[in-house]
DOPAKOL-878040 format. One line per field, with one value per residue (C-alpha): residue number from 1; x, y, z; residue in one letter. Coordinates in Angstrom, 2 decimals, padded with zeros to 5 digits. Each point is the difference from the previous one (the first is absolute). Example, Ala and Ser with C-alpha at 12.3 -4.5 7.8 and 13.67 -1.06 7.14 Angstrom:
2
seq <- (1|2)
u <- (012.30|001.37)
v <- (-004.50|003.44)
w <- (007.80|-000.66)
type <- (A|S)
END
This chain:
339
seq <- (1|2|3|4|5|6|7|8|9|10|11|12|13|14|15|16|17|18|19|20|21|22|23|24|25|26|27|28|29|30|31|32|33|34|35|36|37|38|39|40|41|42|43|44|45|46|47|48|49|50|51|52|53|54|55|56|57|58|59|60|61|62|63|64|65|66|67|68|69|70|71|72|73|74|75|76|77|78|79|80|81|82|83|84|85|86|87|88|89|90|91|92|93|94|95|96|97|98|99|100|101|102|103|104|105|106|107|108|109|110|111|112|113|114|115|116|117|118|119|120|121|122|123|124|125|126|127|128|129|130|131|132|133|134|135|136|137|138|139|140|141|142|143|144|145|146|147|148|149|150|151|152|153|154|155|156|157|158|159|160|161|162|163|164|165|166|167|168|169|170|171|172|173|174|175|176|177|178|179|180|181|182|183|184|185|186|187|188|189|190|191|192|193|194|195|196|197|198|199|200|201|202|203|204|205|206|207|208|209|210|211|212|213|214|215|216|217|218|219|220|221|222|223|224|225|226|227|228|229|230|231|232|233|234|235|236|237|238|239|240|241|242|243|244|245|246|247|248|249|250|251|252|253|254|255|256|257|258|259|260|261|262|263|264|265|266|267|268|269|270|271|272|273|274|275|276|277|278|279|280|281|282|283|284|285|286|287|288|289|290|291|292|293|294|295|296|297|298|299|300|301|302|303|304|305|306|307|308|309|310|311|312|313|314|315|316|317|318|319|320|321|322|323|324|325|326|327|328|329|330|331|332|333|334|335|336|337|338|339)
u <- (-065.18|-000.49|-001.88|001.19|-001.40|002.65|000.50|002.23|000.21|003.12|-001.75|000.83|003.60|-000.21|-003.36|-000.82|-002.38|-002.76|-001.92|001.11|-001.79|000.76|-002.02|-003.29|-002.54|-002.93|-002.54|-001.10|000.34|002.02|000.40|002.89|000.21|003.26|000.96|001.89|-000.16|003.41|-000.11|-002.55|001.44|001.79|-000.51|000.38|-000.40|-000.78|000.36|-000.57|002.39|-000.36|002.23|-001.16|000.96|000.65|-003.27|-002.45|-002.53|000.37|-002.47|-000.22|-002.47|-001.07|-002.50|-002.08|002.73|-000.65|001.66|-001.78|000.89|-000.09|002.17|000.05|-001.87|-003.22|-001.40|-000.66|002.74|-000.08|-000.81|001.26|003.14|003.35|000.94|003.02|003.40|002.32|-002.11|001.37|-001.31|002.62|-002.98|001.06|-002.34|-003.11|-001.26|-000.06|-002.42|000.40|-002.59|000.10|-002.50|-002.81|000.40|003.03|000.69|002.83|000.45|003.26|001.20|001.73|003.42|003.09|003.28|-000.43|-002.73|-001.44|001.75|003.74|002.25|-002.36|-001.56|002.63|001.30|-000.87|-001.92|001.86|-000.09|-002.15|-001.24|-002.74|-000.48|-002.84|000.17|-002.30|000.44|000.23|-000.10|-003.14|-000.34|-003.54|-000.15|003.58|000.97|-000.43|-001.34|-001.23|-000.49|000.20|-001.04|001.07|-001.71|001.19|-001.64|-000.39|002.44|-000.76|002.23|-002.14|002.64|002.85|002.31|002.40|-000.57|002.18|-000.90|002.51|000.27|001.71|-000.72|001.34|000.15|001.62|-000.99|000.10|000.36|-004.06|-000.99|-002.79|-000.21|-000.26|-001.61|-001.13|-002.63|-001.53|-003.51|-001.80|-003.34|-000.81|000.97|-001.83|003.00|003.82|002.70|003.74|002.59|002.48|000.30|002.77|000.65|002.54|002.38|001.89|001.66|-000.14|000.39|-002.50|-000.24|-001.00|-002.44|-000.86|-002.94|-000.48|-003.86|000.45|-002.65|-002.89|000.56|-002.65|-002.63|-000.03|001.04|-000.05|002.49|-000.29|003.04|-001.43|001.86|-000.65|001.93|001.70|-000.06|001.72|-000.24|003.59|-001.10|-001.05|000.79|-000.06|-000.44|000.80|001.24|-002.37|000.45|-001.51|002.03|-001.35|001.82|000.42|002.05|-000.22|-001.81|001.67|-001.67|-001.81|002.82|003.05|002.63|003.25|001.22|-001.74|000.68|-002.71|002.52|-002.08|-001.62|003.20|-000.54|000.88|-001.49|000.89|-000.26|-000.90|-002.65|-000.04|003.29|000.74|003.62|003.10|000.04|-002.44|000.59|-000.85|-000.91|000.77|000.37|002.49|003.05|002.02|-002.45|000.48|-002.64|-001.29|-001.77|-002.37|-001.70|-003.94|000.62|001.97|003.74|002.96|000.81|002.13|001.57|002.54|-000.13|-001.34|002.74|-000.98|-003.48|-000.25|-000.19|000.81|-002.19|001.45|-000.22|-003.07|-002.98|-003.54|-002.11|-001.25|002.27|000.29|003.00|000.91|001.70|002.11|001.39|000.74|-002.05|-003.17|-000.90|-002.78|-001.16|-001.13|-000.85|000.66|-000.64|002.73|-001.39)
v <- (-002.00|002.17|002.83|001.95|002.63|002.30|003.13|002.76|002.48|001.92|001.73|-002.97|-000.51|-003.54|-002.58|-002.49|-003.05|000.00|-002.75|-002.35|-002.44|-002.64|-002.59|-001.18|001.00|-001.38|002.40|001.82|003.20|-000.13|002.03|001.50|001.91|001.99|000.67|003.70|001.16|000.17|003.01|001.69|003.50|000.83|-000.69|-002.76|000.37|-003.99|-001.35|-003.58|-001.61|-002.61|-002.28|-002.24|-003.87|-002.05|-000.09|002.92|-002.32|002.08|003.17|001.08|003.29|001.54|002.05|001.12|001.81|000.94|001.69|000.19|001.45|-002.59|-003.14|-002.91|-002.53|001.90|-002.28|-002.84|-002.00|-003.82|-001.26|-003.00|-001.74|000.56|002.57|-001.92|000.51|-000.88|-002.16|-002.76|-002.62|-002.74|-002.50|-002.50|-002.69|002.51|003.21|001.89|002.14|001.30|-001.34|000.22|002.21|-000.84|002.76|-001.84|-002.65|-002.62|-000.66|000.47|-003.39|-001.22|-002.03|-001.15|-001.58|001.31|000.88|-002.48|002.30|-000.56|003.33|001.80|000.69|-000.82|-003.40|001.02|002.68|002.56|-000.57|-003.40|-002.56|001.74|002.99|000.98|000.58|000.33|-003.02|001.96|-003.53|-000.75|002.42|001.67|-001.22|001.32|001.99|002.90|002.74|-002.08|001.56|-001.49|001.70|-000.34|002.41|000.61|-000.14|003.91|002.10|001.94|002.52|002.59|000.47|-000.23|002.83|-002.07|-003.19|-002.08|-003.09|-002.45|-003.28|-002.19|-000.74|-002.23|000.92|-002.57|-001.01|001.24|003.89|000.54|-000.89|002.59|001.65|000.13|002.79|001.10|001.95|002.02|000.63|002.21|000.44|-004.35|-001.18|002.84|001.20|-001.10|002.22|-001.56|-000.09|-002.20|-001.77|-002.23|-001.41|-002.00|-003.02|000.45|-003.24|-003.20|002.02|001.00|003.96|002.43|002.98|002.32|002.71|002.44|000.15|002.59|002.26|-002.15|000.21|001.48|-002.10|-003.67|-001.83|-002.56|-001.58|-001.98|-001.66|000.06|-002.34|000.60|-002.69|000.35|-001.39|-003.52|-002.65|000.21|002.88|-001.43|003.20|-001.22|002.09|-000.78|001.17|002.97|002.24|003.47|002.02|002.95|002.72|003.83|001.37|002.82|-000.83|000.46|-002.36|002.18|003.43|-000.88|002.70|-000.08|001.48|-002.34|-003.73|-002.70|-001.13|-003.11|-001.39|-001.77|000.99|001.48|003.16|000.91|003.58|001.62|-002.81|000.52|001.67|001.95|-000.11|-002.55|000.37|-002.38|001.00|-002.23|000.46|-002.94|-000.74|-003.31|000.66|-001.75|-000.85|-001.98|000.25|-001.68|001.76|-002.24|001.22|-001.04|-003.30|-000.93|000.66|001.12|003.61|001.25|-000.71|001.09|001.81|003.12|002.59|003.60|-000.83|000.40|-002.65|000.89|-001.41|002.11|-002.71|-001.34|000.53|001.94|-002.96|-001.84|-001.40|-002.08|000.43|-002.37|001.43|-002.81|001.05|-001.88|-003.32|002.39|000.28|003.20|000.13|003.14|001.20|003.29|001.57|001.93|002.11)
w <- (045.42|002.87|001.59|002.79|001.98|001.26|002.19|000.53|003.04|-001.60|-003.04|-002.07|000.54|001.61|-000.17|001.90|-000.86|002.50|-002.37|-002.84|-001.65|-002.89|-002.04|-002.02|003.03|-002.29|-002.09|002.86|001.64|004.06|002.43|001.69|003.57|001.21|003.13|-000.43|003.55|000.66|-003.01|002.98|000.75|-003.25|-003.60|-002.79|-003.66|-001.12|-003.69|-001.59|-001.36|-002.75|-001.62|-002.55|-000.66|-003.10|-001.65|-001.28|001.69|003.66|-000.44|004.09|000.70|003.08|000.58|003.24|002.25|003.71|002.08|003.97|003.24|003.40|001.24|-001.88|001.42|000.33|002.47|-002.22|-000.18|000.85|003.62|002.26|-001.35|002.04|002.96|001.14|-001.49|-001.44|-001.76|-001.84|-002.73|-001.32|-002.16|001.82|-001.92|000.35|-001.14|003.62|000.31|-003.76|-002.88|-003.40|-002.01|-001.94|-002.68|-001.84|-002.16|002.00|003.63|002.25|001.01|003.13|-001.03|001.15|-001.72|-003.48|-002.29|-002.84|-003.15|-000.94|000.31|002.17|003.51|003.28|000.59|004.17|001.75|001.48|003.62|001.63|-002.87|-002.01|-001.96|-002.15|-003.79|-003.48|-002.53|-003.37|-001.86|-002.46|-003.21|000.61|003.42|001.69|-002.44|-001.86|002.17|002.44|003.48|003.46|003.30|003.56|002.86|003.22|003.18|001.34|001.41|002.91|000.06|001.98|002.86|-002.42|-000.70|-002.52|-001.81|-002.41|-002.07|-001.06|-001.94|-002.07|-003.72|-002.79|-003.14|-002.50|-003.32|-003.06|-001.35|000.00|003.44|000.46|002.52|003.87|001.65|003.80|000.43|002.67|000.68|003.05|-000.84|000.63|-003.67|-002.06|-001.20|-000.31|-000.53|-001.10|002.82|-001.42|-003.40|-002.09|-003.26|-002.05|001.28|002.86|000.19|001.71|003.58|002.88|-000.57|003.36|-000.04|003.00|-000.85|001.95|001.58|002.10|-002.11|000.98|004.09|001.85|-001.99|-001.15|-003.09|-002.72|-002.24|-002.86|-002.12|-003.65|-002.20|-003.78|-002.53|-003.14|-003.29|001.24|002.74|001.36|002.41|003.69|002.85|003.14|002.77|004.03|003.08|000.66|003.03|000.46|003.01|001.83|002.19|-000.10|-003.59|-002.22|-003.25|-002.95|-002.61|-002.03|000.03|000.90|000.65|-000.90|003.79|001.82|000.61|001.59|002.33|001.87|-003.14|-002.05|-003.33|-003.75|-001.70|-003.62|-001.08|-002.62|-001.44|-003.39|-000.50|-003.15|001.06|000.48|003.63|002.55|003.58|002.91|003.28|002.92|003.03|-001.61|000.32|-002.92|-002.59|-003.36|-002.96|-003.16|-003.01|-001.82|-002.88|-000.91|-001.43|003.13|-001.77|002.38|-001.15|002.75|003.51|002.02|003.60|001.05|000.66|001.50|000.04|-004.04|-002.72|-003.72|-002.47|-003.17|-001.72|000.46|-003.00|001.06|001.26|003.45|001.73|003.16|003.02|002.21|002.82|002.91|003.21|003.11|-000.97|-000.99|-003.59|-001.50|-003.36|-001.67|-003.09|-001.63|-003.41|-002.15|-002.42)
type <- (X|X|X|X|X|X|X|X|X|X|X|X|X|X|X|X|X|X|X|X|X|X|X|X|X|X|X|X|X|X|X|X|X|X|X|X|X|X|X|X|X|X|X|X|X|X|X|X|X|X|X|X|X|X|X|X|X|X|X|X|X|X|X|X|X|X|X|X|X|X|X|X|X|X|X|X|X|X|X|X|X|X|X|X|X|X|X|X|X|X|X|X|X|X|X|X|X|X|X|X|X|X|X|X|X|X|X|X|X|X|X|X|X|X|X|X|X|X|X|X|X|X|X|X|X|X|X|X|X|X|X|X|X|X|X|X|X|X|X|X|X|X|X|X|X|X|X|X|X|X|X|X|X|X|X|X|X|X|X|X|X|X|X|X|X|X|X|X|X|X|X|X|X|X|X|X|X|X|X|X|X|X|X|X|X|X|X|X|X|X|X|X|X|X|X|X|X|X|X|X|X|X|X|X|X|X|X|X|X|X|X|X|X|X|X|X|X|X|X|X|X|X|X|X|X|X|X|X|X|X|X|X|X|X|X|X|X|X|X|X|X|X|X|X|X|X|X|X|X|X|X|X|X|X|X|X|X|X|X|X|X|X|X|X|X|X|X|X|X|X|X|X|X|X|X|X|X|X|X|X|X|X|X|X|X|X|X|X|X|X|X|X|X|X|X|X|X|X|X|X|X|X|X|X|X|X|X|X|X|X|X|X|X|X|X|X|X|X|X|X|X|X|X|X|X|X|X|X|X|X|X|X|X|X|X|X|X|X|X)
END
């Protein structure tokens, strides 16, 4: 299932997920930093949210909560890595200047022209030759659970005022893929905190995500993409055409309003995540935009386009679900809980 961690500057009329994460993370305890400066000046009431899976097997706790005054980078975030941007990385037959961690189990592989396992991965990359992907194949060694790794060089982002980090992904295969998560960390790998995350089959199609950094300018910081398999080998994500943009925008990742609209950063908000009711709003920049519902086993529940910024999903069951949003050649997937 999932946990989120949510907030609300309205008195609880409308919440926001500021943190999410899914997954067997192992029998230990992790840690989790949030950046909620942009709450600075007013207040927030926060809650967490969890929604369990299939199996009783999926006890999560938490325990130790802190909450500190002061930026969040602290001064000891990573050092070196890239000033110059954009800054782009296609894999084109190498690795760049990322490198895969030693604190998993599989490795990220460079690839072109189709992985190894029938009915999944991407026949091509999705710009240039190569891409880079995890080969779930190999019960006890791919799959289940199995976790793969891949850190970023660091981000300077000191003179930075906005920042935005795209890619592409594949996600093809069968209904229990895992899942694929970015993560954030300022303090030089001590901690990671969840920027971005999916799960389920998307289909045989290079996807698009764009998450906003702009929370992390004025310090430096690392990525990491952490790949964690299924419980099958037709599940190889591929990853590729990475570009992180700089420039001067108002950041709205972690609160955004309903007045406002981020108009140089093309993108899609949903609001509000979870929803009790049949109405999901969104927020863009797009101008005609068509969507697809997919439930958690990667099942077409709903599509359609999105007329006066609202979508109904009345007839949709309390669950997960993921939305994938197209407009003019760009595709976003999201994911947003009805409860």
């Amino acid at each position: 299932g999932s946990i989120d961690l949510e907030a609300s500057d309205d008195n609880g009329s409308s919440w926001t997920s500021v943190w999410n994460s899914t997954g067997n993370q192992g029998n230990v305890w992790l840690s989790a930093n949030v950046d909620l400066s942009s709450y600075v000046g007013g207040s927030v009431q926060l809650r967490f949210n969890r929604i369990t899976g299939s199996t009783w097997q999926a006890d999560i706790a938490l325990d130790n909560i802190n909450l500190s005054e002061g930026g969040s980078t602290g001064g000891n975030g990573c050092s070196g890595g890239i000033t110059a941007y954009p800054y782009t990385e296609g894999f084109e037959n190498t690795l760049g200047a990322w490198s895969q961690s030693s604190a998993d189990d599989i490795d990220w592989t460079v690839d072109a022209n189709g992985t190894p396992s029938s009915n999944t991965g991407p026949a091509s990359a999705s710009q240039g030759s190569y891409y880079v992907y995890v080969e779930a194949s190999g019960d006890g060694t791919g799959y289940p659970n199995k976790q793969a790794i891949l850190n970023s060089p660091c981000f300077d982002l000191s003179a930075q005022t906005s920042a935005t980090f795209s890619f592409a992904y594949h996600q093809f295969g069968a209904s229990d893929m895992g899942t694929l998560g970015l993560e954030a960390s300022d303090d030089d790998g001590a901690s990671w905190t969840s920027v971005w995350s999916s799960s389920g089959n998307l289909g045989n199609s290079w996807q698009s995500a764009n998450v906003n950094l702009t929370a992390y300018t004025g310090g430096s910081v690392q990525l990491r993409f952490n790949r964690v398999t299924g419980a099958t080998w037709q599940a190889d994500i591929a990853i590729d055409n990475i570009n992180l943009s700089t420039g001067t925008s108002k950041d709205n990742t972690a609160r955004p309003s309903e007045e406002s609209v981020e108009a140089e950063i093309k993108d899609i908000s949903i609001y509000p995540n979870p929803t009790k009711g049949d109405i999901l709003n969104v927020r863009s920049t797009y101008t005609t935009i068509s969507y697809e519902i997919y439930n958690s086993v990667g099942q077409l529940v709903g599509k359609g386009q999105v007329k006066n910024d609202v979508i109904n999903i009345q007839n949709l069951n309390a669950a997960i679900y993921q939305i994938r949003f197209s407009s003019e050649g760009d595709t976003i997937t999201k994911r947003f809980v009805k409860q």
